[in-house]
C-alpha positions in Angstrom: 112.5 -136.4 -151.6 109.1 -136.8 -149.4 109.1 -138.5 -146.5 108.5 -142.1 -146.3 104.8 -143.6 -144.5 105.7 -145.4 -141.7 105.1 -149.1 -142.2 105.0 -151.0 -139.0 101.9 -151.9 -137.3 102.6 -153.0 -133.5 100.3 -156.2 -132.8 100.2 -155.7 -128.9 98.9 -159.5 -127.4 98.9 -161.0 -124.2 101.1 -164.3 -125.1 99.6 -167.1 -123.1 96.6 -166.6 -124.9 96.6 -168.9 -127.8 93.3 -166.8 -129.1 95.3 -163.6 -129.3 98.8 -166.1 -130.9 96.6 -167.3 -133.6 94.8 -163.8 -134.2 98.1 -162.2 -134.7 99.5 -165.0 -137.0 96.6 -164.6 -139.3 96.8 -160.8 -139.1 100.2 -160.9 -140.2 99.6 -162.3 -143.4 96.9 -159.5 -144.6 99.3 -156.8 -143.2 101.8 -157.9 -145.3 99.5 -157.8 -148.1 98.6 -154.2 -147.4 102.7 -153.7 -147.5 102.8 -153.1 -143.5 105.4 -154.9 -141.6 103.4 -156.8 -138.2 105.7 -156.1 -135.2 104.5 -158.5 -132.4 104.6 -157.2 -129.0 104.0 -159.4 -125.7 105.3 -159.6 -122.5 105.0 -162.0 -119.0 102.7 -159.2 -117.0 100.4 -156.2 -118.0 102.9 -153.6 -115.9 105.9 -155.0 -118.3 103.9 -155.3 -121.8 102.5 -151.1 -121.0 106.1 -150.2 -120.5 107.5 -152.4 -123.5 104.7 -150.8 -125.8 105.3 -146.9 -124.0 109.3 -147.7 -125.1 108.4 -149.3 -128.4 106.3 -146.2 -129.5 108.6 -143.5 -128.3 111.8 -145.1 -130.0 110.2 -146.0 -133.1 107.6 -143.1 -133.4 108.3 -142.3 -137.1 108.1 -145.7 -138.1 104.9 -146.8 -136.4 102.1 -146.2 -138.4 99.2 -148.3 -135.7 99.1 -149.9 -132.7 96.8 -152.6 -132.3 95.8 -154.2 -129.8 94.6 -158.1 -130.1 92.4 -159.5 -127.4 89.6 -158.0 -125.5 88.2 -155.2 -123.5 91.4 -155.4 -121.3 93.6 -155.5 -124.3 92.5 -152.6 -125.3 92.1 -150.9 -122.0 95.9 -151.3 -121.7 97.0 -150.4 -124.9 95.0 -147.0 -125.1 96.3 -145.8 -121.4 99.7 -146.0 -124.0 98.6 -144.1 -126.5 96.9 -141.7 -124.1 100.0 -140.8 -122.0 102.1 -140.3 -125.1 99.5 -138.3 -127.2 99.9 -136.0 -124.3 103.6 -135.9 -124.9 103.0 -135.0 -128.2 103.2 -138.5 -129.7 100.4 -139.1 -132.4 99.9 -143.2 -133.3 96.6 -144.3 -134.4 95.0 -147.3 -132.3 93.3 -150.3 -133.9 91.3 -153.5 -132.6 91.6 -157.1 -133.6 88.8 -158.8 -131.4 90.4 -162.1 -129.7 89.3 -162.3 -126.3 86.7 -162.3 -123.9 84.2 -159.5 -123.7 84.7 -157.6 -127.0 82.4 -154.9 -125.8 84.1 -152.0 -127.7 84.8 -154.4 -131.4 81.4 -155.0 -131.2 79.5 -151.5 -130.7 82.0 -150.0 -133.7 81.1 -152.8 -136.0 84.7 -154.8 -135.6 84.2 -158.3 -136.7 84.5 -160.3 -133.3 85.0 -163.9 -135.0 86.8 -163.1 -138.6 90.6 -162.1 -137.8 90.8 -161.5 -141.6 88.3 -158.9 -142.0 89.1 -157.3 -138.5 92.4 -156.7 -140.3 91.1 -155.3 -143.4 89.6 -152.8 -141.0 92.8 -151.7 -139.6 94.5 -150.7 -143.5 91.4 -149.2 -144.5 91.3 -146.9 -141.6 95.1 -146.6 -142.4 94.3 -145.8 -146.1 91.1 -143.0 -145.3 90.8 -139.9 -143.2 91.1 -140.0 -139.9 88.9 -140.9 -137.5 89.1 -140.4 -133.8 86.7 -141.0 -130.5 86.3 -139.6 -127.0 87.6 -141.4 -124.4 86.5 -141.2 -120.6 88.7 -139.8 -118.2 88.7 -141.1 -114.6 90.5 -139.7 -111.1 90.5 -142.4 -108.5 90.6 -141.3 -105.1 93.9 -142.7 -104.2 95.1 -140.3 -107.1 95.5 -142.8 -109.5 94.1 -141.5 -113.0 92.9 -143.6 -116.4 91.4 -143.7 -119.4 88.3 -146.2 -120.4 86.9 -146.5 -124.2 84.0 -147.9 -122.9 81.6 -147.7 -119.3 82.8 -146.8 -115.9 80.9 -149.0 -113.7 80.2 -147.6 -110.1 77.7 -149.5 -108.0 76.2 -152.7 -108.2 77.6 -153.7 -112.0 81.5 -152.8 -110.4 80.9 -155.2 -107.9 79.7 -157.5 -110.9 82.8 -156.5 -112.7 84.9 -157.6 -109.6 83.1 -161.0 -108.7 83.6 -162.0 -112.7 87.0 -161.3 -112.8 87.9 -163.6 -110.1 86.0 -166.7 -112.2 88.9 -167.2 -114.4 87.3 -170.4 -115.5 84.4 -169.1 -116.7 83.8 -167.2 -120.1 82.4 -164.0 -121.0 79.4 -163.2 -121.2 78.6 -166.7 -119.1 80.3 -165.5 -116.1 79.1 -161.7 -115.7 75.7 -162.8 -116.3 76.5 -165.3 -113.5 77.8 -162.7 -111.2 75.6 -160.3 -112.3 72.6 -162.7 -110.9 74.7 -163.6 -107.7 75.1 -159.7 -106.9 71.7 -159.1 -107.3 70.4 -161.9 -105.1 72.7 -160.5 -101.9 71.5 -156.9 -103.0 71.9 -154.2 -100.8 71.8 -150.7 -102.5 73.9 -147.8 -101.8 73.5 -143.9 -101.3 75.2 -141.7 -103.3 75.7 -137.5 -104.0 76.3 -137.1 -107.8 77.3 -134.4 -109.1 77.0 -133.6 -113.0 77.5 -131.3 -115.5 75.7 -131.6 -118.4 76.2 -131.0 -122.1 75.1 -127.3 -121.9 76.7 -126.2 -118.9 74.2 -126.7 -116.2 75.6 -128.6 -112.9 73.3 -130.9 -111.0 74.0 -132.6 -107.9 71.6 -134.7 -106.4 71.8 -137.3 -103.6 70.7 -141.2 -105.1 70.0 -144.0 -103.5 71.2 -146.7 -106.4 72.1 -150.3 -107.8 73.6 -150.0 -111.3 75.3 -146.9 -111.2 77.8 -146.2 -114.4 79.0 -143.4 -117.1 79.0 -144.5 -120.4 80.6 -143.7 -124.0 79.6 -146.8 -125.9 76.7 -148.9 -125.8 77.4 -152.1 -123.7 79.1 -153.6 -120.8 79.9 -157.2 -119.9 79.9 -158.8 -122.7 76.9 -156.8 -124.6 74.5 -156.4 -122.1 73.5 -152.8 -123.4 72.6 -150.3 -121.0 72.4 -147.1 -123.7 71.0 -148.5 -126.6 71.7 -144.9 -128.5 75.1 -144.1 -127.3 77.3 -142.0 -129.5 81.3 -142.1 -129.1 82.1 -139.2 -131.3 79.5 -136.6 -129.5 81.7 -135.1 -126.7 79.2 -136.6 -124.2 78.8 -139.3 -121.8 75.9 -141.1 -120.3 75.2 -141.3 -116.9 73.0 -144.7 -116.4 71.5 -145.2 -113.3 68.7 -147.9 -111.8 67.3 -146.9 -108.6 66.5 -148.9 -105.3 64.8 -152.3 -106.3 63.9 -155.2 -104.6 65.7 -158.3 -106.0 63.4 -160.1 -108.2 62.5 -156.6 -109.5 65.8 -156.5 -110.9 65.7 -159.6 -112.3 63.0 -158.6 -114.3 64.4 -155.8 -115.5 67.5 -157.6 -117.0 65.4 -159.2 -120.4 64.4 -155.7 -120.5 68.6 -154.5 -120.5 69.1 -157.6 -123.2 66.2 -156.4 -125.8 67.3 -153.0 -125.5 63.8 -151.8 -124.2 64.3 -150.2 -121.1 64.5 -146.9 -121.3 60.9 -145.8 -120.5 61.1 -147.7 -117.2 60.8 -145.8 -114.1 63.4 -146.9 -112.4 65.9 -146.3 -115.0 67.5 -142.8 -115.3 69.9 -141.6 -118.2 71.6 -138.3 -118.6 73.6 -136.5 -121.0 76.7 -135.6 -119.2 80.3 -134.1 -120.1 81.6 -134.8 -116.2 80.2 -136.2 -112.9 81.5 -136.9 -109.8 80.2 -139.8 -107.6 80.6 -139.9 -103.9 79.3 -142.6 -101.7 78.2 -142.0 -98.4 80.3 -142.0 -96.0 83.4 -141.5 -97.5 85.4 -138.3 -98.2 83.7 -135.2 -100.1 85.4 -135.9 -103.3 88.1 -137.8 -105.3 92.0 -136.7 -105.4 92.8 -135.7 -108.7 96.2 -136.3 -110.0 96.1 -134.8 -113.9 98.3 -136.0 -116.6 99.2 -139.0 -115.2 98.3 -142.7 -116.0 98.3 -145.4 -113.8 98.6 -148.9 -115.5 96.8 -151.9 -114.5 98.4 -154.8 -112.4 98.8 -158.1 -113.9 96.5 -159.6 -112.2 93.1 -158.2 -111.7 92.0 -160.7 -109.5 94.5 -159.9 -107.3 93.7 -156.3 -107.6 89.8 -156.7 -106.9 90.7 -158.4 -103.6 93.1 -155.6 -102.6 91.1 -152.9 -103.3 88.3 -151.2 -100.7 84.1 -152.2 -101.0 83.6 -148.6 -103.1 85.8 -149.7 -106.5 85.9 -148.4 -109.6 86.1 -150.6 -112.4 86.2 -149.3 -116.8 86.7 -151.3 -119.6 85.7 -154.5 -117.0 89.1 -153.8 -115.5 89.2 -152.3 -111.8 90.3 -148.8 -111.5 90.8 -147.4 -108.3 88.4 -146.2 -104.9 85.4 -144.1 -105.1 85.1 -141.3 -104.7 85.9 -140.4 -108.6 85.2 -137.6 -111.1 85.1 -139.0 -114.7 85.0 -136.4 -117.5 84.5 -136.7 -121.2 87.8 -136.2 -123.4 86.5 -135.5 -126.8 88.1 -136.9 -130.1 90.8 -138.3 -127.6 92.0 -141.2 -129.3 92.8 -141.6 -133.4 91.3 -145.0 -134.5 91.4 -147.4 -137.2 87.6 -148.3 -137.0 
């Protein structure tokens, strides 16, 4: 007698966000539908909900036939350092995204509906009724040896410290608040110098000392909130793109940021993109290079606000969700992840 499909799909929310309650309700219903089973899964702080999920998946591997994760960026960032760490293990679940939170940045650039839980849903059984589908994922070594895994940009200069400032205005929604901050960085500007060092998609390494603002690696399009910074990013081409935007004066900058939002900025000549498949970023005046600690996954706190203020001026942040010190080398992992979407 064959085998039967596994028929669970693990709704993984943050449950003091009634956004992500009422998402998951609705979800239920068209799972149901489908003939899926919707296992919610919550719990009172990030650290517990990773290891809950991590358990979950493990124990109930031949019964799981998704994970999804419902909520934003964060969400999402969470739930995929899961499925990362026990892919390596040799644990296989498919990931899918129900948009219900702020930022959205990843629903959006692979066409998930951001404001129809319904047809998000339908997303998830069709993926789970076609061929597969997977996409690369970004792999980043902090320097304190801590090691993640982002679906979307790894911000390093200027747009981290962005990243950091708008996570502390819990009040304030995305994209409101990183534009906010965004504006607010720029106006107490003070760029940075940097040795980069790249390897690009056919084998040739660069390294080049850059004096920058916006400084990231990118697999997908946009950052906080949609403003887009590679307008043709690909995240099924085994490449990354390095963004960078020299030394500007302030109001400069503030010119250039219509430019970011109607996706015509490429040809400018402070703009610089790159094809890459790894780089390494050091500041100056800091250590020659990050500690690498492979196979290993560290999981976010629960509080990233709390985080931010902990952490040292030179912070990574992926997914909108700090990371760990510069220096950091963040390679390409291609077809990484199986997805719904």
């Amino acid at each position: 007698m064959a085998a039967q499909r596994p028929r669970d799909i693990l709704l993984v929310r943050n449950g003091d966000s009634p956004l992500a309650r009422q998402a998951c309700d609705r979800a239920r219903g068209i799972f149901h539908a489908g003939g899926y089973n919707a296992v919610f899964l919550d719990a009172p702080s990030a650290t517990e909900l990773s290891e809950a999920l991590t358990d979950t998946v493990r124990s109930r591997a031949a019964h799981v036939a998704a994970v999804v994760a419902v909520g934003g960026d964060g969400m999402a960032h969470l739930v995929l350092q899961v499925l990362h760490e026990v892919g390596q293990q040799g644990v296989d679940v498919a990931f899918g995204l129900i948009p219900a939170g702020s930022g959205n940045d990843l629903a959006r650039f692979c066409g998930i509906p951001t404001r129809d839980t319904e047809r998000a849903a339908g997303r998830v059984l069709r993926g789970l009724e076609t061929p597969s589908q997977h996409m690369d994922l970004l792999a980043v070594d902090c320097a304190d040896g801590s090691s993640h895994v982002c679906a979307t940009t790894v911000c390093l200069g200027l747009d981290a410290r962005v990243n950091a400032r708008a996570n502390r205005w819990t009040q304030i929604r995305v994209p409101a608040k990183y534009a906010v901050a965004l504006v607010w960085e720029i106006m107490r500007l003070t760029s940075r110098d940097y040795t980069i060092d790249y390897t690009r998609p056919d084998g040739a390494r660069r390294v080049a000392d850059r004096r920058a603002t916006f400084l990231s690696v990118a697999n997908t399009s946009s950052y906080g909130g949609g403003l887009t910074i590679v307008p043709r990013a690909d995240h099924r081409d085994g490449r990354a793109e390095l963004f960078a935007v020299s030394d500007a004066r302030p109001l400069r900058l503030l010119f250039l940021l219509p430019r970011l939002l109607l996706k015509t900025h490429e040809n400018l000549a402070e703009i610089a993109l790159e094809p890459v498949t790894s780089v390494t970023v050091v500041p100056h005046g800091t250590s020659s290079g990050p500690t690498v600690a492979h196979g290993t996954v560290t999981r976010s706190t629960s509080d990233p606000e709390t985080r931010t203020e902990k952490l040292p001026p030179h912070v990574a942040h992926g997914d909108g969700e700090p990371l760990g010190p510069l220096p950091v080398r963040v390679r390409i992992l291609p077809a990484a992840v199986r997805v719904l979407f």
